[in-house]
N, C-alpha and C positions, 0 to 999 in steps of 0.2 A: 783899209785898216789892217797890221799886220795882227794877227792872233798870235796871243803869249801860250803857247802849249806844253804840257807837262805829261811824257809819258812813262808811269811806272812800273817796271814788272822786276822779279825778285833776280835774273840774273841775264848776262848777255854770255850765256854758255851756245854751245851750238843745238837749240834744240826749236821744233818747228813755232812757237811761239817767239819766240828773238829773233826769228829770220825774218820771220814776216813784220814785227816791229822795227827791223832796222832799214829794211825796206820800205816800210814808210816813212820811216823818221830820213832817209837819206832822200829821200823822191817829194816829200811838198815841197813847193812852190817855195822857195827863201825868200822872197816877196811879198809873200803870203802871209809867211806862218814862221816866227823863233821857238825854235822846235829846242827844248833841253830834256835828255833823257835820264831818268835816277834809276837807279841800282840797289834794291832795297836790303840784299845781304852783302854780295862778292861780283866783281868786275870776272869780264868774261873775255874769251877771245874776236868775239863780235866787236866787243868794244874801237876796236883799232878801225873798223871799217867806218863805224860812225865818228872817230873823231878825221881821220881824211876827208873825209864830207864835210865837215865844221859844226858838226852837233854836239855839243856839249854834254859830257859826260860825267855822273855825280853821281859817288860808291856812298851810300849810308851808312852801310855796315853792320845791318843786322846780327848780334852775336847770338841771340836763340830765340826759341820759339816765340818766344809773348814779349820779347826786350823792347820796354816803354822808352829807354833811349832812344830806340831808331826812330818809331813815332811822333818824338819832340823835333831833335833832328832834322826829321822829313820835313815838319811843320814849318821849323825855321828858315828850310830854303826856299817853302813855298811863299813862306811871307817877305822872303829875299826876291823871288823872283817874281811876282806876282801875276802868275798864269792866267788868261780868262778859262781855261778849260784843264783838268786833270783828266788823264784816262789812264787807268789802271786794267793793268795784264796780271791773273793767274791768281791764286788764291791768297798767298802771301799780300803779295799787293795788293790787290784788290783789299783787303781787309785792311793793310794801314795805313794806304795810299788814300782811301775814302775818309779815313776818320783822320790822317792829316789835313786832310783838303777841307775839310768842314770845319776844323779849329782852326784855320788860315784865313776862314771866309772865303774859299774860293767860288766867283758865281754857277760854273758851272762843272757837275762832275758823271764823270765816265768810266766806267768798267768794261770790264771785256772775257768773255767764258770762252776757252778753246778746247771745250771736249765733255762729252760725256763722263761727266765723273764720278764712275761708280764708286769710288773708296770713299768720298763723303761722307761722313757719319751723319746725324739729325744735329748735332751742336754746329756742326759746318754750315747745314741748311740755312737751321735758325738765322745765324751770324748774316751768311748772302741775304735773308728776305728781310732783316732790322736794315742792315745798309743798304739796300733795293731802294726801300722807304725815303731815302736824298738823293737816290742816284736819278739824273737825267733820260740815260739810253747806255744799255748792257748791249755791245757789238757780238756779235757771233759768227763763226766762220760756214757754221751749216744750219740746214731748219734743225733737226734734229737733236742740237745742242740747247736752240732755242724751247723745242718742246719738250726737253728732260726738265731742265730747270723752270716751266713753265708748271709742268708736273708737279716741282716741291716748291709751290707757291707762292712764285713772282709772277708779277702779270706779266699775260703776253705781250702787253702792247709795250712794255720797256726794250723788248727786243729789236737790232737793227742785224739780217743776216750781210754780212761783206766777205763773199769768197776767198779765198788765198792767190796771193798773187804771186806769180814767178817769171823772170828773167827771162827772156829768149834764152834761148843754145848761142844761137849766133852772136850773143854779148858778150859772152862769159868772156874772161878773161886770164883765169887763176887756173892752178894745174888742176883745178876738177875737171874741168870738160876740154882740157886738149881734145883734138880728133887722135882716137887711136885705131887699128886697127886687128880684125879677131884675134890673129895669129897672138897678138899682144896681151891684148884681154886673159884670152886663155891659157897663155903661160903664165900672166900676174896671178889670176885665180887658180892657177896649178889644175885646170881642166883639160882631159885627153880631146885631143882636136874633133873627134868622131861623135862628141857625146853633146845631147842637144841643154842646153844651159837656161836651170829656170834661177832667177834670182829674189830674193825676198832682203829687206833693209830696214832696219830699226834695233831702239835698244832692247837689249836683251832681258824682259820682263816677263811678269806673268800674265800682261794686258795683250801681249802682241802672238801668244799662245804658239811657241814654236815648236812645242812639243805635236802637234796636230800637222803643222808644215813637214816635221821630219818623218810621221807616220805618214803623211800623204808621199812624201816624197821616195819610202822605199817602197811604196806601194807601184807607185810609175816606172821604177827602176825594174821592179820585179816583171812589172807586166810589160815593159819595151826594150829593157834591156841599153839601153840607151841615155838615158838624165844621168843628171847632176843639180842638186838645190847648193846653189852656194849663197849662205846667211850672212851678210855685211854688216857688223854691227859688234857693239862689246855691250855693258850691264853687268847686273847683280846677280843675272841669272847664268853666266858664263859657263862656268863648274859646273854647273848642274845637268846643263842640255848637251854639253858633251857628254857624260858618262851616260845620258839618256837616247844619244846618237850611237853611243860604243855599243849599247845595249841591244837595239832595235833596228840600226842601221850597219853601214860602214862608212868610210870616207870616200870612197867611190859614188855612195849614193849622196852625202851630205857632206858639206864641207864647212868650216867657217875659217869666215879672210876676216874677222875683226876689224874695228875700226878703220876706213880707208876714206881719203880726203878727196879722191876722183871717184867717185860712181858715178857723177854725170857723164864721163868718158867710159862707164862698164857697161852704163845700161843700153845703149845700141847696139849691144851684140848680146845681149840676152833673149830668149825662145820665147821667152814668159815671163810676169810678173806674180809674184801672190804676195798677196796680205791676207790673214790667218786672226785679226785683231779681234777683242770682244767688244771693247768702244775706241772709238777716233772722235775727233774732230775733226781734222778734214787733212787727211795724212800726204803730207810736203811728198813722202816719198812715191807715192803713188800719181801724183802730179807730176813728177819728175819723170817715170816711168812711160806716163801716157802720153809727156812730151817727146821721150825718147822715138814714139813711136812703136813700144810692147804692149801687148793686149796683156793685159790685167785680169785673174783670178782672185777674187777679194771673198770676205766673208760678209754676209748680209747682216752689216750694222749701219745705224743712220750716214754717218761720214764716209762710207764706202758708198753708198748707193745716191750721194750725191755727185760722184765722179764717176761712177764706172755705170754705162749704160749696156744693158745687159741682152747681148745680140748684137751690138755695136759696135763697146770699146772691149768689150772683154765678156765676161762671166762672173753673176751673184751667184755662191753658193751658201747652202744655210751654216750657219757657227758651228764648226767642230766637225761639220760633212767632209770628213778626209778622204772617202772613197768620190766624194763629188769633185773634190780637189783636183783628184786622178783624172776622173773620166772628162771634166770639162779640158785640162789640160791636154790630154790623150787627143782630145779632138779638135785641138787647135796643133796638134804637131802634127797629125795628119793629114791636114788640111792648109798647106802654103799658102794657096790663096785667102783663105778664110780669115788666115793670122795676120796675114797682109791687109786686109782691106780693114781689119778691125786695127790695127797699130794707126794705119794713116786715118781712121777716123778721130783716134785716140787724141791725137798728134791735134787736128782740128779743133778738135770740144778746146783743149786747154789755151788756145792758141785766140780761140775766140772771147770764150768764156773766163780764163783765169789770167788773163795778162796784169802786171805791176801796173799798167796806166788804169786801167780798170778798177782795181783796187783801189791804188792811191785816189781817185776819182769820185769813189763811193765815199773814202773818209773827209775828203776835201768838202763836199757838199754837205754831208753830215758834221762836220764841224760849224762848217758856214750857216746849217740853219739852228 
C-alpha cells in the first residue's frame, strides 16, 4: 500500500532542517510513499531540488505571525490531498501544520524538534504540550533535544531519536564538493600558505557564540604564531563580530569568507574544526567536517556530544572554555599523528552511523509502523 505523506516546515531556505527534509522527501521509496511537500510561509532555493525529484511542491504563504488564512489554506490541501500521515518540521509548522491536520481529519500526525530551543518562551511550551496531546510521535534528531522538551512537559515516550543523514562525498555532484586542492583553498580563503587553517561554519547569531571562537582563536595565534580561524557564514550578527574581531583580533588571526556554496570542497584542507554553539541540534556542519576527515573542537552541549567522541573524533570542551579551545587545538597541531588517526575516525563514525540510507530507513519504518 502506497502511504499518502505530507511534509510541513515553514521554508525550503538553505538551512540544516530543509536539508535533511529534502533528503528524505527525495530518497523514500516512490513505491512506497506519494511524498507532497508544503511551505508554510515562502518557497526556498531547496525547492528546485525537490521538484527534479518529482515531489510536489506547495507555497502557502504565510503572510504573518498568527495569519488564520494559511491555517484554512493548509487545511484545504490536506482535505485535497488526503495524507495518511502529516509531519510537521519546526515551530511555525509544527503549530499550523498540526492544527490543520486535525481540522482535515488527518489519521495520523507528526512533528518534528530540531534543536534545543532556548528562545521559547512558557506560551511556546504551553502551545508544543496542548498540540503533543494529538500528536502520534515528535522525531528528534538527538537524545538531548528529546530530553529538553521532555523537560517542559511532553512525555518521553512521544519521542522517536533519527540521526541526521548525509550524502557521501563521493556523490556529490554540484560545485560544493569539487575536489580542490590546498594551494586552491587557500588562496579562495585568502590564507598565507604557511599558516595552519582552523575553520568554523554557520549563521552568523548569537546561538553559534563567535565572539568566544574569535577570542580563542587570537589566543592560538598569540601562543603559535601560526593560525588562521576563517568563519564561513553570513547573519544578523555580521556588523557586529567584525568590529568585535577589528577590536580583539586582526585579520591575520580571524577572517570571514561569508557565505560560500563549496565548503564541502574547503573542509579537507582544514587543521581543525570548532563549534563554539550554546545549543544544536545535531549541527549538518559538524557532520560534514567529520566526514571531511577534521577533528572537531566543539562546545559541550547535547548535539555536540552526540557527534564528537571525545579522544576519538575530536575534543569536548566546556561552553565558553576559549583557553580550552586553544590548548585542545594546540595539541592536535602538534601532534600529526593524533589529528590523523582522530579525522580518519571522524570520517568512520559518520560514515557508519549518519548515512541518508540509514536515515531514510529509520523514517520508512516509523511511518510504516
Amino acid at each position: 500500500m502506497t502511504i499518502r505523506l505530507a511534509l510541513v516546515i515553514p521554508t525550503m531556505d538553505q538551512g540544516g532542517a530543509e536539508k535533511q527534509l529534502c533528503l528524505l522527501a527525495e530518497n523514500l521509496p516512490p513505491d512506497q510513499f506519494d511524498v507532497r511537500v508544503f511551505l508554510l510561509t515562502r518557497d526556498g532555493p531547496l525547492s528546485d531540488r525537490l521538484r527534479r525529484a518529482g515531489v510536489e511542491v506547495v507555497v502557502i504563504g504565510k503572510r504573518f505571525k498568527a495569519d488564520p488564512t494559511a491555517l484554512f489554506r493548509l487545511r484545504k490541501h490536506f482535505q485535497s490531498f488526503q495524507p495518511d500521515i502529516v509531519h510537521t518540521w519546526l515551530f511555525a509548522a509544527n503549530s499550523f501544520g498540526r492544527v490543520a491536520a486535525r481540522m482535515a481529519s488527518v489519521p495520523r500526525i507528526m512533528a518534528s524538534e530540531r534543536c534545543v530551543d532556548l528562545w521559547k518562551t512558557a506560551a511556546h511550551f504551553l502551545i508544543d504540550r496542548r498540540l503533543a496531546g494529538f500528536t502520534e510521535t515528535i522525531t528528534v534528531n538527538s537524545q538531548g533535544i528529546a530530553d529538553f522538551y521532555a523537560g517542559h512537559g511532553i512525555p518521553a515516550s512521544k519521542f522517536r531519536v533519527i540521526h541526521n543523514g548525509i550524502t557521501p562525498s563521493s556523490d556529490a555532484n554540484s560545485e560544493e564538493s569539487k575536489p580542490t586542492d590546498s594551494a586552491w583553498a587557500r588562496e579562495s580563503l585568502q590564507i598565507v600558505d604557511d599558516r595552519r587553517l582552523i575553520l568554523a561554519v554557520g549563521r552568523l547569531w548569537p546561538q553559534k557564540r563567535y565572539r568566544d571562537l574569535i577570542w580563542a582563536a587570537e589566543l592560538m595565534a598569540t601562543m603559535r604564531g601560526d593560525t588562521t580561524l576563517v568563519i564561513v557564514g553570513d547573519g544578523p550578527q555580521s556588523a557586529e563580530l567584525l568590529r568585535h574581531r577589528d577590536a580583539v583580533s586582526t585579520p591575520l588571526h580571524v577572517r570571514f569568507a561569508g557565505h560560500r556554496s563549496d565548503v564541502a570542497s574547503l573542509l579537507p584542507h582544514a587543521d581543525v574544526f570548532w563549534i563554539g554553539s550554546e545549543y544544536e541540534g545535531q549541527s549538518n556542519s559538524v557532520i560534514e567536517a567529520m566526514q571531511a576527515g577534521v577533528p572537531v573542537v566543539a562546545s559541550d552541549i547535547p548535539g555536540n556530544r552526540d557527534l564528537v567522541v571525545p579522544g576519538e573524533t575530536g575534543f569536548i570542551v566546556e561552553l565558553g572554555d576559549t583557553a580550552d579551545f586553544a590548548r585542545q587545538t594546540h595539541k592536535l597541531l602538534e601532534d600529526p599523528e593524533l589529528a590523523r588517526q582522530m579525522g580518519e575516525s571522524a570520517k568512520t563514525r559518520i560514515a557508519n552511523e549518519f548515512s541518508v540510507e540509514k536515515m531514510v530507513d529509520a523514517y520508512v519504518d516509523l511511518y510504516r509502523s
